[in-house]
C-alpha positions as CSV (number, residue, x, y, z in Angstrom):
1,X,-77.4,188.4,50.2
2,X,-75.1,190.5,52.1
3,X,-75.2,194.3,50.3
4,X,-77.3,197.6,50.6
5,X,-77.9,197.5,46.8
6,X,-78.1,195.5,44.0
7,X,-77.9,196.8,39.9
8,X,-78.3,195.1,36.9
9,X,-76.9,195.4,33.9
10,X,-77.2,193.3,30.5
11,X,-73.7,193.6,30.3
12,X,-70.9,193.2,33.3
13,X,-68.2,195.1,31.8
14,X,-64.8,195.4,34.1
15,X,-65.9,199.0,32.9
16,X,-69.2,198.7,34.5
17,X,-68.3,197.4,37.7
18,X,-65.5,199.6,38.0
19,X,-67.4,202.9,37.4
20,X,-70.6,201.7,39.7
21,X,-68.1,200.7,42.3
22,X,-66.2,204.0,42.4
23,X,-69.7,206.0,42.8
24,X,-71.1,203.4,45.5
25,X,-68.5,202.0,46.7
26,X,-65.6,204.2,47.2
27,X,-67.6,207.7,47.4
28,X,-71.1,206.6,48.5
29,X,-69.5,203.8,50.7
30,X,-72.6,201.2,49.7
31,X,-72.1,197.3,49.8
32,X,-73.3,196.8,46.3
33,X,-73.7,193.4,43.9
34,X,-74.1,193.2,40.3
35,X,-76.3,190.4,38.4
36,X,-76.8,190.5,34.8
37,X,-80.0,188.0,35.2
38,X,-83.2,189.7,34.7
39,X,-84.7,187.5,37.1
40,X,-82.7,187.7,40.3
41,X,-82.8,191.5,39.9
42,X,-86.7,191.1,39.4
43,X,-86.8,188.8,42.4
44,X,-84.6,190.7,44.7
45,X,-86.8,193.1,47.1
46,X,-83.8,195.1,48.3
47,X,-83.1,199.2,47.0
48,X,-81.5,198.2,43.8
49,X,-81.7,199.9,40.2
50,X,-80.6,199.2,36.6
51,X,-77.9,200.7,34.5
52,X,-80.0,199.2,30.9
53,X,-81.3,200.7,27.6
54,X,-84.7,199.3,29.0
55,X,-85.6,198.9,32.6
56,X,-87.1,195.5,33.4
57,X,-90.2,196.9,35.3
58,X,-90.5,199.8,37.3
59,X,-87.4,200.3,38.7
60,X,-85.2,202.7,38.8
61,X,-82.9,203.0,35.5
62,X,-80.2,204.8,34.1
63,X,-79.7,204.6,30.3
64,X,-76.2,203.6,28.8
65,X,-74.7,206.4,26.4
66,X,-72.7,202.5,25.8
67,X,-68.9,203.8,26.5
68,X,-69.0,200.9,29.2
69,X,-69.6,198.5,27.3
70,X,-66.9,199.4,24.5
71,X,-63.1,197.7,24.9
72,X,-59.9,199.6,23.4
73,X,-59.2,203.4,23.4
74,X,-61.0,205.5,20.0
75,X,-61.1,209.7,20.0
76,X,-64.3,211.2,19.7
77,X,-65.7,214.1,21.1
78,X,-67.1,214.9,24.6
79,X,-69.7,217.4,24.2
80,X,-69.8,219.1,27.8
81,X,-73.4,220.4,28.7
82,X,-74.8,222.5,31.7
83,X,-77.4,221.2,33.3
84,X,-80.1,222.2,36.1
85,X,-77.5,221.4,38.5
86,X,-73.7,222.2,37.0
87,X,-72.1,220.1,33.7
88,X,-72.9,216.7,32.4
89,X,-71.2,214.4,29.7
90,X,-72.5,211.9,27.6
91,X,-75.8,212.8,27.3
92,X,-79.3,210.6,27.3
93,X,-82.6,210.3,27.2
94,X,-85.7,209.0,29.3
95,X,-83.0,208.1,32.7
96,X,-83.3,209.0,35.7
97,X,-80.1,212.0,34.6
98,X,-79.9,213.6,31.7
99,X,-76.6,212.0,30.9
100,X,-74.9,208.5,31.6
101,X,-72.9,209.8,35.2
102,X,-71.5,206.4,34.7
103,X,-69.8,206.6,31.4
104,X,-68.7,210.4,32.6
105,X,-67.6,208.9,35.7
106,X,-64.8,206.2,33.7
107,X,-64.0,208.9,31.5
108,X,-62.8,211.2,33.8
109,X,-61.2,209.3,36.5
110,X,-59.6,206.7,34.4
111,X,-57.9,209.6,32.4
112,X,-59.0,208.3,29.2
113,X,-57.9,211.7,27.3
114,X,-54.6,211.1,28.6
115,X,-54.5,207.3,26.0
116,X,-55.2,209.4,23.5
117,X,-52.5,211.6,21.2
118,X,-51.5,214.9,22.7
119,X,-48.8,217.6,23.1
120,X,-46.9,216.9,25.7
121,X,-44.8,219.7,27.6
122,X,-41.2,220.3,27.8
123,X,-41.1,217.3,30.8
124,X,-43.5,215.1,28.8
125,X,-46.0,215.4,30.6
126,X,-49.5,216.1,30.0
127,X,-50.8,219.9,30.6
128,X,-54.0,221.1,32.4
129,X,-54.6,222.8,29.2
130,X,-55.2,220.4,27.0
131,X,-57.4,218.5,29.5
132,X,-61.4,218.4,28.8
133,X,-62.8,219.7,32.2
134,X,-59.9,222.8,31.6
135,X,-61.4,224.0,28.4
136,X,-64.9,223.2,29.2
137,X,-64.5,225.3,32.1
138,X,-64.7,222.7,35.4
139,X,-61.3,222.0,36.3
140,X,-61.9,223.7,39.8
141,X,-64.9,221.5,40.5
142,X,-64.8,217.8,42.1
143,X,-67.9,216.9,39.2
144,X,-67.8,213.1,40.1
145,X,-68.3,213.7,44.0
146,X,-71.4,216.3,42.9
147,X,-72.6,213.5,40.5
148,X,-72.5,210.9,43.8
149,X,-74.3,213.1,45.9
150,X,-77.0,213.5,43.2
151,X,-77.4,210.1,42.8
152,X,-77.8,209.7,47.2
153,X,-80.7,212.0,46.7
154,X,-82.4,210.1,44.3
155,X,-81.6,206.6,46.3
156,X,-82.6,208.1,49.0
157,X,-86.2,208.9,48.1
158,X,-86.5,206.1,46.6
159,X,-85.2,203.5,49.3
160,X,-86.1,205.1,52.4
161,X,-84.5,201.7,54.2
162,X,-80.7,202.8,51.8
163,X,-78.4,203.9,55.1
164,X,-75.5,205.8,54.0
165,X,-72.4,206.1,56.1
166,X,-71.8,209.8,56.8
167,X,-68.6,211.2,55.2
168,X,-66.6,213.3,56.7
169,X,-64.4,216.3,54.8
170,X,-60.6,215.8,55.5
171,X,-57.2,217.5,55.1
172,X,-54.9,216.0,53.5
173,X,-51.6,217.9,53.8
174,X,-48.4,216.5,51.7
175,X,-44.9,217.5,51.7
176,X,-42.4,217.3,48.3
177,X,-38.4,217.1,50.2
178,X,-37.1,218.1,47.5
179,X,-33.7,219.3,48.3
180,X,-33.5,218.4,52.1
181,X,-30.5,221.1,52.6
182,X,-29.5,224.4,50.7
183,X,-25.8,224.3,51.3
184,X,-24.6,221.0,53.6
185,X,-24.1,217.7,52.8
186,X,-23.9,218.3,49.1
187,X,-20.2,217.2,48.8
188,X,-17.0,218.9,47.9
189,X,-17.4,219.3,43.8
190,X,-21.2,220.8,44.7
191,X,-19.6,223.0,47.6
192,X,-17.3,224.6,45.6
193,X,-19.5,224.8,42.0
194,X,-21.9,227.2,44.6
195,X,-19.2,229.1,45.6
196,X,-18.2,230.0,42.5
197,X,-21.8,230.6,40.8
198,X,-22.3,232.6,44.2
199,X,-19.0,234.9,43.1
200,X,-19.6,234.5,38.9
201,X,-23.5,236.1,39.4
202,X,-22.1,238.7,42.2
203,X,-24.4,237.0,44.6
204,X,-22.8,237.8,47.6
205,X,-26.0,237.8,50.2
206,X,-26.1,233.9,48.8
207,X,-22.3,233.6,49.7
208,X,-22.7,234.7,52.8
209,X,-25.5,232.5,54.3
210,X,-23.5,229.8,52.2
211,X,-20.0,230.1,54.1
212,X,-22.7,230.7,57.5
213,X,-23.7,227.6,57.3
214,X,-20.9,225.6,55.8
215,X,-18.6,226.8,59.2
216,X,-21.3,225.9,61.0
217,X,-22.3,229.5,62.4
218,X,-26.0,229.6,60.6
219,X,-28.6,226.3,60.5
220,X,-29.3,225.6,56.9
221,X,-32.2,227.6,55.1
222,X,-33.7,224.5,54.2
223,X,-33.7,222.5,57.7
224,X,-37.5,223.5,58.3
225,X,-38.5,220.2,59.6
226,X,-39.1,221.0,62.9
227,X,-41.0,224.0,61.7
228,X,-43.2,221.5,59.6
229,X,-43.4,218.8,63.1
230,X,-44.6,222.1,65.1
231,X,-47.2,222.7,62.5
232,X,-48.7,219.5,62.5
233,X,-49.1,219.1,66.3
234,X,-50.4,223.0,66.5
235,X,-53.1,221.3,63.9
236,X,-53.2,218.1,65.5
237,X,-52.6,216.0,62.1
238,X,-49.8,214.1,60.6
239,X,-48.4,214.5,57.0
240,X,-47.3,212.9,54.4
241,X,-43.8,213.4,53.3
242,X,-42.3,212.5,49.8
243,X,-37.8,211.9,49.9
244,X,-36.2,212.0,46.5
245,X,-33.3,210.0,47.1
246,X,-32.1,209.4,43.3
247,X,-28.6,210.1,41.9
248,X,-27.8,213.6,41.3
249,X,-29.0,214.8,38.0
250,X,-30.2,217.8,36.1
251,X,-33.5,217.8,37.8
252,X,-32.9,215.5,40.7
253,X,-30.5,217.7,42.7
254,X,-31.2,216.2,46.8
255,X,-28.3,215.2,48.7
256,X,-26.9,212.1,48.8
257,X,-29.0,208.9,51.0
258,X,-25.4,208.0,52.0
259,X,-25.3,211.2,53.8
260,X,-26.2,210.4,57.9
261,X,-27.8,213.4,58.3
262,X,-30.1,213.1,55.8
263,X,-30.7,209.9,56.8
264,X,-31.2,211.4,60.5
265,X,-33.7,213.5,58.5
266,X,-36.1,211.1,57.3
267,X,-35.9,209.2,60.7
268,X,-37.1,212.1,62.2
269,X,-40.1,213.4,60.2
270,X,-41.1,209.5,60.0
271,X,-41.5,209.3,63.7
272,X,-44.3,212.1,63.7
273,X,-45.4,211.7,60.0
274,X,-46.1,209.1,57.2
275,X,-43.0,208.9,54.3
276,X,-42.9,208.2,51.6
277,X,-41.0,207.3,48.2
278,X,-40.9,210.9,46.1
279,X,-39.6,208.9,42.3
280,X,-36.9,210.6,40.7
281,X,-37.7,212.1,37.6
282,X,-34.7,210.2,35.9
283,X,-36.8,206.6,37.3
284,X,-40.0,207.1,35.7
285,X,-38.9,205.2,32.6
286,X,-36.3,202.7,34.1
287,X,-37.7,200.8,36.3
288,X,-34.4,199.5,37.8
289,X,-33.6,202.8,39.2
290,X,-36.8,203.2,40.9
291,X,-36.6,200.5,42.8
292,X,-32.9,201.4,43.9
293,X,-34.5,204.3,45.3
294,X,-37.2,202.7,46.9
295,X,-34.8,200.0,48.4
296,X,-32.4,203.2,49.8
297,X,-35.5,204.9,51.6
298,X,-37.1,201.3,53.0
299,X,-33.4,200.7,54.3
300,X,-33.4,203.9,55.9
301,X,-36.7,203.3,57.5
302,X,-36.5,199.4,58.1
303,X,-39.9,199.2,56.5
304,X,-41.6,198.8,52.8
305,X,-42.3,202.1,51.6
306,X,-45.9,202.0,50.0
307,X,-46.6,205.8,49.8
308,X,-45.4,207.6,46.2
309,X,-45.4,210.8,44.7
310,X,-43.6,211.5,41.0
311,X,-41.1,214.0,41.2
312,X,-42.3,216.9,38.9
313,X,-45.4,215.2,38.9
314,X,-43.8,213.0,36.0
315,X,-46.7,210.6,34.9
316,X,-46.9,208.7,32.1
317,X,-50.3,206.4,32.1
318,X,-50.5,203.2,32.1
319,X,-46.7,203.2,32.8
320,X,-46.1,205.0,35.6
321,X,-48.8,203.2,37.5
322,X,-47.3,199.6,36.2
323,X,-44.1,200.3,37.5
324,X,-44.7,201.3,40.8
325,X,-47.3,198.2,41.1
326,X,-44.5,195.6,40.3
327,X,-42.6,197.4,43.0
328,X,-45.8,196.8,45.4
329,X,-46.6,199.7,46.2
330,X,-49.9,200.8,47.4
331,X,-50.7,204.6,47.3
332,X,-49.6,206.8,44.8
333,X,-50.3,210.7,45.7
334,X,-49.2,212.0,41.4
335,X,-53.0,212.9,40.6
336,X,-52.8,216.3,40.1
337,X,-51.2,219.2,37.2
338,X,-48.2,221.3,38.2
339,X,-49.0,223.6,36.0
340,X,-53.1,224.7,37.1
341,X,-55.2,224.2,40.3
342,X,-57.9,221.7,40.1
343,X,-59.1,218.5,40.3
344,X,-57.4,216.5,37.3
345,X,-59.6,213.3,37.4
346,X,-62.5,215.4,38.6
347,X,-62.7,213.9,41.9
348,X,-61.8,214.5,45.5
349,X,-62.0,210.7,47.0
350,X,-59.3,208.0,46.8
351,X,-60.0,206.2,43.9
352,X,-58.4,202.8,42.3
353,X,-56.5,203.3,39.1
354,X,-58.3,201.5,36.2
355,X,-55.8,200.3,33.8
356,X,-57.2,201.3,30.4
357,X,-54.8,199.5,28.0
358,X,-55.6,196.0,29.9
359,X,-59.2,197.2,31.2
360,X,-58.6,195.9,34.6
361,X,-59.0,197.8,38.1
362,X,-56.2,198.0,39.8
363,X,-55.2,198.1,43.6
364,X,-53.3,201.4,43.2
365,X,-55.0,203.6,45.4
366,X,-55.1,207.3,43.9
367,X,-55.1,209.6,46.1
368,X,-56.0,213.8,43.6
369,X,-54.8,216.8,44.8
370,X,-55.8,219.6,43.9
371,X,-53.8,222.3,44.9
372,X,-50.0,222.9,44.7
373,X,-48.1,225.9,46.3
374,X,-45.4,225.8,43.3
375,X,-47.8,226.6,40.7
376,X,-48.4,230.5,41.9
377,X,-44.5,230.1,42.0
378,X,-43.6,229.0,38.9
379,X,-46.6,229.1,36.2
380,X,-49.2,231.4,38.0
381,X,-46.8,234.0,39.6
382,X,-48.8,235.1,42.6
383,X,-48.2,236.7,46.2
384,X,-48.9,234.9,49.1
385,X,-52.0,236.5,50.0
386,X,-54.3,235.6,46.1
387,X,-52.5,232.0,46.4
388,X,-54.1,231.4,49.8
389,X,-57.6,232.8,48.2
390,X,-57.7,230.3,45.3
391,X,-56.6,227.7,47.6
392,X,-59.5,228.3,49.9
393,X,-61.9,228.8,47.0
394,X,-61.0,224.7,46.6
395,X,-60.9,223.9,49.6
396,X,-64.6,224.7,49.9
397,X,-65.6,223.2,46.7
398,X,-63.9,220.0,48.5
399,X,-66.0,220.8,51.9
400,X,-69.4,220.9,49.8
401,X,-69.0,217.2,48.8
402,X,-67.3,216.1,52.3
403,X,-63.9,215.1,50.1
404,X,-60.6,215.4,50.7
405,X,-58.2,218.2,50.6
406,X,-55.4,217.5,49.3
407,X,-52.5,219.6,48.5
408,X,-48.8,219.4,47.8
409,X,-46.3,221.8,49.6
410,X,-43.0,221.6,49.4
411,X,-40.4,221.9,52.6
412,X,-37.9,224.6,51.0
413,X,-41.1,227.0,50.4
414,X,-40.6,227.4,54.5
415,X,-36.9,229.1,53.9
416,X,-36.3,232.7,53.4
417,X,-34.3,231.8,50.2
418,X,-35.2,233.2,47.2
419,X,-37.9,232.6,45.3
420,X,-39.3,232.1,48.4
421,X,-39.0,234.7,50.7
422,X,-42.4,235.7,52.2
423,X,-44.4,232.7,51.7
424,X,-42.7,230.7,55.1
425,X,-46.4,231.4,57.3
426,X,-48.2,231.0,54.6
427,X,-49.2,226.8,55.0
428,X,-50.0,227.5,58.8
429,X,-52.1,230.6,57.5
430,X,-54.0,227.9,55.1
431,X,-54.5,225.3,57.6
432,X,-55.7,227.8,60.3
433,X,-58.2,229.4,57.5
434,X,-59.2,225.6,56.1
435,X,-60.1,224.5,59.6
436,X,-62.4,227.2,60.0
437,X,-64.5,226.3,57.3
């Protein structure tokens, strides 16, 4: 038998396999194989443990709070405990942790809170604030990698043959294009609308750099791309970049994809970066013009586009998820809150999206963030210098459990235009001061 570990259980749940896999699997990177036969685990001389309200024998065993093997969505309540160590959910007796890691682990990363009935805000979206690990005072913590790594050190005395493949922390830097220019390409009704706001609100430093650039004496404010490419060879990474190319709307205001020089745009960043498809937030609930705009951008690059990120972090589970899987793609980088820091599924590892309604696990790739420039713009107003403070304070939480840090920036925060003047040195400044660590 081909694995490093083998666990029974009386019952092999999808829930079960899929919250074993994402701790051995995907964070502890074990080979591992489930039986629900007393007598092949019993037989089996390999590490392995049980996940039972009885162990077999001697072995190893961590007791069911029973969530796993439940089907269907209920409320109840989560009662959030500290323990010798940091926070536990679903408490239990007589196991090897004083609560079911397991159960804690699907509720948390399969967003189970998010089924149930809740406010939503004015974008429909769910809010940091009503989330569990927010009120119960973890949302800055990565709980489910600290869980893992508690679990290793109990494997690990146990099993001294259990080899575990060393894990390495990574930077994950992502980029929201957004509006790809401040003034060009925006056609003639948009040309001449900004003019006249520009002269209506008395705005005349914004007229200015507006006529500068439209005669072609000033480079566009928000044509920082070559800034961002410099960045990423001074750090020796790549990005990942995220083009909304919807129709104009009221909160989907890029330029046009028929535009050449946008298109020249996302040609360029794609030859030193990885692209991908940023949704519009008109798509996420019509599925016809997402994959419009997912056609436009693969046209533009002459390859599938697998990479998404919902624009204003729109997500709506199971839905959002569905409809980007019937479009095929792979890796969707929406895990995260505009509206707080923190680590919304509690986790700092890629991670497949279990589909709750239809209890299956999917082959969406998740990848969390955790961190988001715009949110000491816009929610938290914040100078420069306290944003990169609680960005580092994350950034080491992520180092402690060799995750990934992974942040969203977006490319007009680069420009001197308001609101953003100031904060154009301020990603370099992070990378320079997340490197060190």
């Amino acid at each position: 038998m081909n694995l490093d570990i083998l666990v029974y259980s009386q019952q092999l749940t999808p829930r079960v396999k899929y919250s074993l896999n994402l701790i051995l699997r995907d964070i502890l990177k074990l080979t591992v194989s489930f039986t629900d036969i007393e007598s092949v685990f019993e037989g089996y001389n390999g590490p392995k443990f049980s996940y039972s309200y009885r162990s077999t024998g001697n072995e190893l065993n961590f007791v069911p709070y029973g969530l796993l093997f439940e089907r269907g969505i209920e409320q109840f309540e989560v009662p959030v405990f500290a323990t010798d160590k940091g926070v536990g959910l679903f408490r239990v007796n007589d196991s090897q942790f004083p609560f079911d890691l397991f159960s804690a682990t699907f509720y948390l990363a399969a967003r189970y809170e998010e089924y149930l009935p809740h406010v939503k805000d004015k974008h429909g979206r769910f809010s940091a604030k009503h989330s569990l690990a927010y009120n119960a005072n973890f949302l800055g913590l990565p709980v489910i990698n600290t869980w893992a790594l508690e679990l290793k050190e109990i494997l690990e005395k146990k099993f001294e043959s259990l080899r575990f493949q060393k894990s390495n922390f990574q930077i994950v830097p992502t980029i929201d294009v957004d509006s790809a220019f401040a003034y060009k390409e925006k056609g003639i009704v948009r040309t001449v609308a900004g003019i006249a706001k520009d002269i209506i609100q008395t705005d005349f430093v914004n007229l200015k750099k507006r006529l500068s650039t439209l005669i072609g004496n000033s480079e566009d404010p928000f044509e920082v791309f070559d800034q961002l490419i410099a960045i990423q060879k001074k750090f020796e990474m790549k990005f990942v970049y995220f083009f909304l190319v919807g129709d104009y709307d009221k909160n989907d205001k890029n330029v046009s994809i028929t535009s050449r020089k946008f298109q020249s745009v996302i040609k360029h960043v794609n030859d030193y970066s990885f692209v991908g498809l940023h949704p519009s937030f008109a798509s996420n609930d019509n599925s016809e013009k997402l994959a419009i705009e997912l056609t436009r951008l693969s046209k533009v690059l002459h390859y599938p586009v697998k990479y998404s990120r919902q624009h204003f972090l729109k997500l709506h589970l199971p839905d959002t998820y569905r409809s980007l899987m019937d479009l095929e793609i792979t890796d969707d980088f929406s895990m995260g809150y505009p509206d707080h820091s923190g680590f919304r599924a509690s986790i700092c590892t890629p991670y497949y999206f279990y589909d709750l309604e239809l209890e299956i696990e999917t082959n969406l790739l998740l990848h969390p963030f955790c961190f988001m420039e715009a949110t000491y713009k816009y929610y938290h107003p914040a100078e420069p210098e306290s944003v990169l403070v609680e960005a580092l304070k994350l950034a080491k939480e992520v180092r402690k459990v060799n995750g990934e840090f992974c942040f969203v920036w977006h490319s007009d925060s680069l420009s001197q235009l308001d609101p953003w003047q100031g904060w154009q040195n301020l990603l370099s400044d992070l990378l320079q001061s997340v490197k060190e660590l």
